[in-house]
Every structure is written in structure tokens, then in C-alpha cells.
N, C-alpha and C positions, 0 to 999 in steps of 0.2 A: 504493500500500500504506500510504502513510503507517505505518511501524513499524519496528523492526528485522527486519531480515532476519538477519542471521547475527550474534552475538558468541562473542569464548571471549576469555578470559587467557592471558597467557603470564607466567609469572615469571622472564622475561632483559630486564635491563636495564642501564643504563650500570654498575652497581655492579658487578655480576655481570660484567661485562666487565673492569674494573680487578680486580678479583680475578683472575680468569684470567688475566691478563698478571703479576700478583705469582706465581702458582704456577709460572707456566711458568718465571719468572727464579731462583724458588729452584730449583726442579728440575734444568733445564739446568747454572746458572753457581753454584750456592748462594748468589746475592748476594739480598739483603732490601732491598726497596724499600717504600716508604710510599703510600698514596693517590693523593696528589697527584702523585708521579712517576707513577703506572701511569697516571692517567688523562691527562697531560699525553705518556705515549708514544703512547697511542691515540690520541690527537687530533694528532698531528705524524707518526706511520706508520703508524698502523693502518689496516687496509684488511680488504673483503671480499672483494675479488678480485682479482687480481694489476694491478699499476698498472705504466703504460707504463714509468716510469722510475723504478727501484731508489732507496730513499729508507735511507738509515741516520743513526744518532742514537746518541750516548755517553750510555748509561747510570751514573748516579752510586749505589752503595748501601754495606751492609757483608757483607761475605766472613762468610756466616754458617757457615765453620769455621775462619776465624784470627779473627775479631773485629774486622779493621780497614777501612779503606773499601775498597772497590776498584771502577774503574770497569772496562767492558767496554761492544763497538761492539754492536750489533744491528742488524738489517735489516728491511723490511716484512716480508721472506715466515714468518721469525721469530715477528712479532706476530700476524701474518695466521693462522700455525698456532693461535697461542694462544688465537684469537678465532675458532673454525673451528666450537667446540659448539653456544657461544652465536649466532652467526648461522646455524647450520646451525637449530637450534630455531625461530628466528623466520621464516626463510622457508621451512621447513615447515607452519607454524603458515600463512602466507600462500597457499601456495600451495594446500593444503586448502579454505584459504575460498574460492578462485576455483570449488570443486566442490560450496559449502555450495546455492547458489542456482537460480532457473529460466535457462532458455534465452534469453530475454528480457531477462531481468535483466543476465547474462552479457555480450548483446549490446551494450549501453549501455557497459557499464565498460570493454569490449575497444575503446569507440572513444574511450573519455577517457583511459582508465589509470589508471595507480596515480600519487597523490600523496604525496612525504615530506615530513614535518614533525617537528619536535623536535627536540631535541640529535644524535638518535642517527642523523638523517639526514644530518648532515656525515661519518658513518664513510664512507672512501675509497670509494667505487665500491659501496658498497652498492645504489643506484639496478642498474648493471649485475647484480648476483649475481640481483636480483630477478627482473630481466628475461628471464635466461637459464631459471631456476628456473617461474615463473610463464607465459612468451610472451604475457605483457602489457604495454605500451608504460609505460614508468616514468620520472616527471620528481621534483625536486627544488624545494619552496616557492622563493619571492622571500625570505622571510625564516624557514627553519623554526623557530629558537628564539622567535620572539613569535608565531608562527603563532595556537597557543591564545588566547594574551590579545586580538590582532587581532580574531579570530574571535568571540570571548565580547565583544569591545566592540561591532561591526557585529551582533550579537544584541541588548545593552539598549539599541543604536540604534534598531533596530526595535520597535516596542511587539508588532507579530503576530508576530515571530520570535519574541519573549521568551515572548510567552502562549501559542506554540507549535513548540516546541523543532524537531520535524520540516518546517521550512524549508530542511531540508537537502538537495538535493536527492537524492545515495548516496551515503553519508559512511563509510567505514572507517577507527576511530579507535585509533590505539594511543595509550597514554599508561602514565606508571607511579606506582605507591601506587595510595592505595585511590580518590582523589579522581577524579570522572569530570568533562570536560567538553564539552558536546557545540555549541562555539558557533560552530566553524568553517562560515561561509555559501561555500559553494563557488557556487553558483549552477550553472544550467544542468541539463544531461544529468548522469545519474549519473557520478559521482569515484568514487573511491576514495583515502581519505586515510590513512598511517597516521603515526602521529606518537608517533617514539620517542624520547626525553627523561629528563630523570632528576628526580627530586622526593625532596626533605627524608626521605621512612619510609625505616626500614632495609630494608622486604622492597619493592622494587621489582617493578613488574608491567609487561607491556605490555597493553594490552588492545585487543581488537579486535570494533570495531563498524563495521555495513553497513548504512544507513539510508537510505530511498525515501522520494519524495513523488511517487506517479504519480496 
């Protein structure tokens, strides 16, 4: 086909994630937490699906109705709730696309699977939610936060990769902002890559591309 087969957007991403986890903490405990706490919970327990062994973490913030700090324990299954829209959105969004394509097409990707990459493939057991969601064999890069830059370097490597982007052999790509990039060479039979990550814009996107070269 050499082209894309399937793309759409999704607008959930790491940020949209750390927010979620600040609402859920004022909500629950009324404690106020900043950024960098939310996103340093979800990367210490946050999970997409329940993890063998029960993980909790001391939260630091302020009591936003006495004004002063106060800390309190949380647990995965805690953040897991909090984080339950936004992963429910994206492997919806995923699981859709396994229904965008031919029979054929279908066939190839059900014997490679799905590949994560980016930031957003380190969330806990996301790999598994997919799995279950999809019943497509799901693995996790060797390195998915430089996955992109790897990928886009083994493209100016190649002069024919570069002068023709569709060297890909079936590439499903997530990424977020506006910035697309499509330079991951997976090689072989159709992949399936998606690669969820977070980037510099305020309105974060994931986006999802399906790219042949038969």
C-alpha cells in the first residue's frame, strides 16, 4: 500500500494525566498538589491495571481548607482510579483501530503486535490493559523515551528512508503536540507502534498512525 492506513488523534496525554491525579487528590483528601508531585506519583504508582504487589507513596501538599501542609499515604489502586478516563480513552481509541483495516492487514499485526514507545509506555502494566482490551500480543521498546529520536536518526541514516518516509514497514504512531514524527524503522512484517510521550505544547495529543509498505 505504501500509505497510511488508519490515523485519528487522541487528546490524552501525560499532562492530562497529572491533572487527573491533582483533581482526584483535591477531591478525595482536599490536599493541593503541584505538577511535579502529580506527575512524579504516576510514575512511582500509577498503573493501568492492577499490579501484582500493592505499591503506596506519602503524599506531600496543602490542606486546601486549613491552609497548612499536610501529608497523607495513597495507594496504586487510588491513582489507578484516577487515571481510569484517560487510559480508558486511549485504549479505546486503540482498540477501534484494530477494526479500522483489511483482513490481511489485521493478519500481519496479530502476528507482530502492538509496540510501546514514549514516556507514556513506562505507565504500570499498560502493555497488559492493552492486551486484554485489544487480544493483540503487546510488548514494550528496549528504550521507549528515545524510541522517536533512534528512529528519526536510522531514517537520515538512510538516504531512501529519508526520501521516502514509508520505509516503514506498519507503523502505528502515537505521539503528543502538534509535531508529527514518523522515523521509527521497525523493519520486517507489519508492527504496530504506539508511542505515548509528552512534549513542551500545552494541549497535548496522542496521535495514531498505521503505515504499510507491501
Amino acid at each position: 500500500m505504501s500509505g497510511i492506513v488508519y490515523s485519528r488523534s487522541v487528546r490524552v496525554a501525560g499532562n492530562e494525566m497529572d491533572e487527573a491525579v491533582m483533581q482526584y487528590l483535591k477531591r478525595k483528601y482536599n490536599l493541593l498538589v503541584g505538577e511535579r508531585t502529580a506527575e512524579q506519583i504516576k510514575m512511582e504508582i500509577g498503573s493501568a491495571y492492577p499490579l501484582e504487589k500493592p505499591l503506596t507513596m506519602e503524599v506531600k501538599g496543602r490542606n486546601l481548607i486549613e491552609g497548612v501542609p499536610r501529608t497523607v499515604t495513597i495507594d496504586d489502586s487510588e491513582i489507578r482510579e484516577s487515571l481510569s478516563e484517560c487510559v480508558a480513552t486511549i485504549v479505546k481509541r486503540c482498540a477501534r483501530g484494530t477494526r479500522a483495516y483489511s483482513a490481511g492487514t489485521f493478519r500481519d499485526i496479530s502476528d507482530r503486535g502492538i509496540v510501546l514507545t514514549g514516556g507514556g509506555a513506562l505507565l504500570k502494566n499498560l502493555d497488559k490493559r492493552i492486551r486484554e482490551e485489544t487480544g493483540l500480543p503487546v510488548s514494550i521498546a528496549d528504550d521507549p523515551l528515545a524510541s522517536v529520536v533512534l528512529g528519526t536518526g536510522k531514517m537520515l541514516s538512510d538516504f531512501k528512508c529519508c526520501a521516502w518516509f514509508v520505509s516503514i514497514s506498519c507503523c502505528c504512531v502515537w505521539t503528543c503536540g502538534t509535531r508529527r514524527i514518523r522515523g521509527d524503522k521497525l523493519g520486517g512484517c507489519p508492527t504496530i507502534c504506539f508511542a505515548l510521550g509528552r512534549q513542551p505544547s500545552s494541549r497535548a495529543s496522542n496521535e495514531f498512525e498505521l503505515r504499510t509498505d507491501y
